[in-house]
C-alpha positions as CSV (number, residue, x, y, z in Angstrom):
1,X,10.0,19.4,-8.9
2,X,7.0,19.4,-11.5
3,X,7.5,17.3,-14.5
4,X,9.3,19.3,-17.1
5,X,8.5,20.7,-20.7
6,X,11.1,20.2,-23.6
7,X,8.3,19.5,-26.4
8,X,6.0,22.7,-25.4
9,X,5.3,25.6,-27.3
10,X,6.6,29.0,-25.6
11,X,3.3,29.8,-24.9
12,X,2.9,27.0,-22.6
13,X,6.4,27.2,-21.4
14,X,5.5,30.8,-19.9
15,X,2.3,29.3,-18.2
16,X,3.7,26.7,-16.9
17,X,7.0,29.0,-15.3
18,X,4.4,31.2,-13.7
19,X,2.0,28.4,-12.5
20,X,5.6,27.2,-10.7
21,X,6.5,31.1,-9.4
22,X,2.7,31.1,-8.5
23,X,3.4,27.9,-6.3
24,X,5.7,29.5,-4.1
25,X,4.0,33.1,-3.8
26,X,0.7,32.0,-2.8
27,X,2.4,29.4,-0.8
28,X,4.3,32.2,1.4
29,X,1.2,34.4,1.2
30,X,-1.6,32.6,0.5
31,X,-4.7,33.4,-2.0
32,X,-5.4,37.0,-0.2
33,X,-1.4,37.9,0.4
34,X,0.0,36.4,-2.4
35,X,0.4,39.1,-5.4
36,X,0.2,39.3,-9.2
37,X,3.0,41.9,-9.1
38,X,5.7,39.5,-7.2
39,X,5.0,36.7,-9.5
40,X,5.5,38.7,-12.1
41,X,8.6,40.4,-10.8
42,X,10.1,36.7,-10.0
43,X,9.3,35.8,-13.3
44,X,11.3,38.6,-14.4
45,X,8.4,40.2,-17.0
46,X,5.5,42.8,-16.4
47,X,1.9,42.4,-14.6
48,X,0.2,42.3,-17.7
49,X,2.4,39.6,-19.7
50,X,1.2,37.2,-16.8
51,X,-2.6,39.1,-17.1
52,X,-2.0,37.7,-20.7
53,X,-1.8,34.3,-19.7
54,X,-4.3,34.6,-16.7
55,X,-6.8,36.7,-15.9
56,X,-6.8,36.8,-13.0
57,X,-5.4,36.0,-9.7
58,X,-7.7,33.9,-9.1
59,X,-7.4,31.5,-12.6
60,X,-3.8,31.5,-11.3
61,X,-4.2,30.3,-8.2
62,X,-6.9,27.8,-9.7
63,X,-4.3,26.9,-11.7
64,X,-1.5,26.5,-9.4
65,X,-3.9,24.3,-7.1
66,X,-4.5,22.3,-10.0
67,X,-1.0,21.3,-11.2
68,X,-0.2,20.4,-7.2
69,X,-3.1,17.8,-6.9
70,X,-2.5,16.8,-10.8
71,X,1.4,15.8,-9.7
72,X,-0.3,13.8,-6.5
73,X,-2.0,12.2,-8.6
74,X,0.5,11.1,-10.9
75,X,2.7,10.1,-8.3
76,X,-0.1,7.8,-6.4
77,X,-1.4,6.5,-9.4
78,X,2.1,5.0,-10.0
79,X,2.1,3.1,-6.8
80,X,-0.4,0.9,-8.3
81,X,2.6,-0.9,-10.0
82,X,4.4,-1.0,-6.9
83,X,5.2,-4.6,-5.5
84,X,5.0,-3.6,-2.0
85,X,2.2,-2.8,0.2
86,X,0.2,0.0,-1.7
87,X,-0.4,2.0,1.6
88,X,2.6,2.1,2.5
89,X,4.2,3.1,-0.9
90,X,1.7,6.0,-1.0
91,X,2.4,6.8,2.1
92,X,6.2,6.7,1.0
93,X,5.5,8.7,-2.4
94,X,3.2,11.6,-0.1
95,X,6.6,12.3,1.9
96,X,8.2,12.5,-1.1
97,X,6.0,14.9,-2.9
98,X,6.2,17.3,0.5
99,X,10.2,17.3,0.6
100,X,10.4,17.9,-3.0
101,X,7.8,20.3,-2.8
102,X,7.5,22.4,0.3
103,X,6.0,25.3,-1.4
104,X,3.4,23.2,-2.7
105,X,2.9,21.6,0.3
106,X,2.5,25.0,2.0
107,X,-0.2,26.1,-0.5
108,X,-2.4,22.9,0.0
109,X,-2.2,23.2,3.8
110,X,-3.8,26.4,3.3
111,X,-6.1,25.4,0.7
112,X,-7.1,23.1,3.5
113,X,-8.0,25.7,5.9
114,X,-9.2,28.5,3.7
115,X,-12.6,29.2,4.5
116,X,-13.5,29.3,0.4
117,X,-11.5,27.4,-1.2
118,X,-10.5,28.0,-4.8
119,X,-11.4,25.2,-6.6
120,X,-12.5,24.3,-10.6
121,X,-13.6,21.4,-12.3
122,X,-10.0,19.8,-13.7
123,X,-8.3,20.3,-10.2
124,X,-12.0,18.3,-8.7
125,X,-10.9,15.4,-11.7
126,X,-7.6,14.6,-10.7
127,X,-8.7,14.5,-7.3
128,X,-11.3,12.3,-7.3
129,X,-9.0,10.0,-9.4
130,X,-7.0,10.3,-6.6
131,X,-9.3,9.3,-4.1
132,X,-10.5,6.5,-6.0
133,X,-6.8,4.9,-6.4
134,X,-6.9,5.6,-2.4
135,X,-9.8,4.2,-1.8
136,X,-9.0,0.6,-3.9
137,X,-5.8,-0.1,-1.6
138,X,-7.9,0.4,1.7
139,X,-10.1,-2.2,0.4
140,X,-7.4,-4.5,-0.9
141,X,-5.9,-4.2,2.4
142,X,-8.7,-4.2,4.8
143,X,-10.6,-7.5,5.8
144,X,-13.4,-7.8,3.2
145,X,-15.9,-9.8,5.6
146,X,-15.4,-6.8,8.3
147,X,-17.8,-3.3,7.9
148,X,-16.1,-0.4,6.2
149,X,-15.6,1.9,8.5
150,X,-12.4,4.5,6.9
151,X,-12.7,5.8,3.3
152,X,-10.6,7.2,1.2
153,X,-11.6,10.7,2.0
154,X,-10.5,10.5,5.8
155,X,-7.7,8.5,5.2
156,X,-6.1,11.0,3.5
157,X,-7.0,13.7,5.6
158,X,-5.3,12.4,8.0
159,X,-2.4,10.8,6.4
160,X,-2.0,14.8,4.5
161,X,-2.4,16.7,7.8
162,X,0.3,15.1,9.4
163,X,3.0,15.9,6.7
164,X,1.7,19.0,5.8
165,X,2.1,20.7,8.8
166,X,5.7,18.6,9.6
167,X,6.8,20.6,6.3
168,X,4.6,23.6,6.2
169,X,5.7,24.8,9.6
170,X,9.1,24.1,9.0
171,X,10.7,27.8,9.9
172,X,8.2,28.4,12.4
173,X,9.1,25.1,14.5
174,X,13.1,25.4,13.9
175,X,13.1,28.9,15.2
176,X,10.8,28.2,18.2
177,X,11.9,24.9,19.1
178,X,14.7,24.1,17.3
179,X,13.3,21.3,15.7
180,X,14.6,21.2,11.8
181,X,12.1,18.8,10.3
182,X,13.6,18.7,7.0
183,X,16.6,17.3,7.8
184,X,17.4,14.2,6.7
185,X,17.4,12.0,9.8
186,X,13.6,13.9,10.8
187,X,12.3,13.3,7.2
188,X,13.4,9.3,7.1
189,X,11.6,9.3,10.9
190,X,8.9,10.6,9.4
191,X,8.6,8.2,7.0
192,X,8.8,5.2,9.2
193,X,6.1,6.7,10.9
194,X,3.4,7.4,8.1
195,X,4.2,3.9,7.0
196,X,3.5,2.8,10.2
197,X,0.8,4.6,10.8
198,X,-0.7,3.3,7.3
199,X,-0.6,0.2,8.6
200,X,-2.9,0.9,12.1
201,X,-5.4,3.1,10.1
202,X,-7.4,0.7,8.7
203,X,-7.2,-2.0,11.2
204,X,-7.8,0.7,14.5
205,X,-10.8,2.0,13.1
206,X,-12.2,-1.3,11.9
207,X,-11.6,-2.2,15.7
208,X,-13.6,1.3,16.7
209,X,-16.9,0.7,18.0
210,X,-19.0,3.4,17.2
211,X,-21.4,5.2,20.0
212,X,-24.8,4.1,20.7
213,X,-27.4,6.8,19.5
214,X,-29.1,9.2,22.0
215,X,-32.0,8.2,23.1
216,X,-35.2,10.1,21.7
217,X,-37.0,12.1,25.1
218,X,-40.5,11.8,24.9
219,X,-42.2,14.3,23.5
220,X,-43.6,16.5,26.6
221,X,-46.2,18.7,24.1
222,X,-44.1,21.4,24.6
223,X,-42.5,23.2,21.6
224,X,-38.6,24.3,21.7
225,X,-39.3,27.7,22.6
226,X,-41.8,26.9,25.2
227,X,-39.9,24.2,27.0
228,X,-36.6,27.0,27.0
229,X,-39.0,29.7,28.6
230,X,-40.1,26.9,31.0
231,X,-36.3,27.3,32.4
232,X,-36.3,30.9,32.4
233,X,-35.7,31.9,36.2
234,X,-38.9,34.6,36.9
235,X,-37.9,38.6,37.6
């Protein structure tokens, strides 16, 4: 669950209710299903008390993408304390975040795949605060004489993609294949296998050799469109 309140005015209490209601709508429905009437209703007040606090759908869901990457964050950033291996613990703290937070899970897998994503400049902070943190375990555990060949940026793409779909799916798999990937046995699998897979990222692609460029054709003094009307077969 999101940090909690005590000390915050009502105000921000409210805002920060329906940024949680907000969470699980648009995770169900996404940016174009998810509606400012159901949050409301959840939230047990009118559309326009949460139009008085945002708005618009889209601040909301701004918002809402926001406070997910602003608790992954948080909870990465805190692995830089941790006495084990960094990539692993934030591989460890990632499957955390998704089994606390399937909803929110849910709502980044999508962000991932919208075609226009929602984005704004605090959510675009925290993140690249969160790449950054990434980015200085790969280097603390990669070989420094050996080329850099995985950032930051693909690592957690694919670390991300892996969970997110093992949570986002969840219903989808269970009813299909009968496969209930939040129990706890499949979670603590899981696990063992992010953390193992932390440990082959860097080291498999600093083995990967990458391809030899195409060779340039010489130039025949033929333009593009000539040379493909050259292959045209005659009527």
């Amino acid at each position: 669950m999101p940090p909690d309140l005590p000390s915050a005015r009502p105000g921000e209490r409210r805002r920060a209710e329906l940024v949680r209601i907000a969470i699980d709508v648009f995770g169900e429905a996404g940016f174009a299903g998810g509606r400012i009437d159901e949050i409301a209703r959840r939230a047990g007040i009118r559309r326009p008390s949460v139009l008085y606090h945002f708005p618009d759908k889209a601040s909301l869901y701004s918002a809402s993408i926001t406070s997910v990457v602003r608790d992954i964050t948080r909870r990465v950033l805190a692995t830089e304390e941790a006495p084990t291996e960094r990539l692993e613990a934030i591989a460890d703290v990632w499957v955390d975040f998704v089994i606390d937070r399937p909803s929110a899970a849910r709502l980044l897998l999508r962000q991932m795949i919208d075609a226009e994503p929602v984005t704004d400049a605090e959510s675009d902070t925290h993140l690249r605060a969160l790449l950054a943190s990434i980015q200085a375990a790969i280097d603390d555990h990669a070989d420094p004489s050996a080329p850099k060949t995985i950032d930051a940026s693909e690592f957690s793409l694919i670390l991300s993609s892996t969970s997110l779909v093992w949570v986002a799916t969840h219903s989808a798999v269970e009813g299909t294949l009968g496969l209930d990937t939040l129990a706890p046995h499949f979670v603590q699998r899981h696990r063992r296998m992010l953390c193992a897979l932390t440990r082959q990222l860097v080291v498999a692609t600093s083995e990967a050799t990458e391809p030899d460029p195409p060779k340039a054709r010489p130039f025949s003094g033929e333009t593009p469109v000539q040379r493909s009307r050259s292959f045209q077969r005659p009527r």
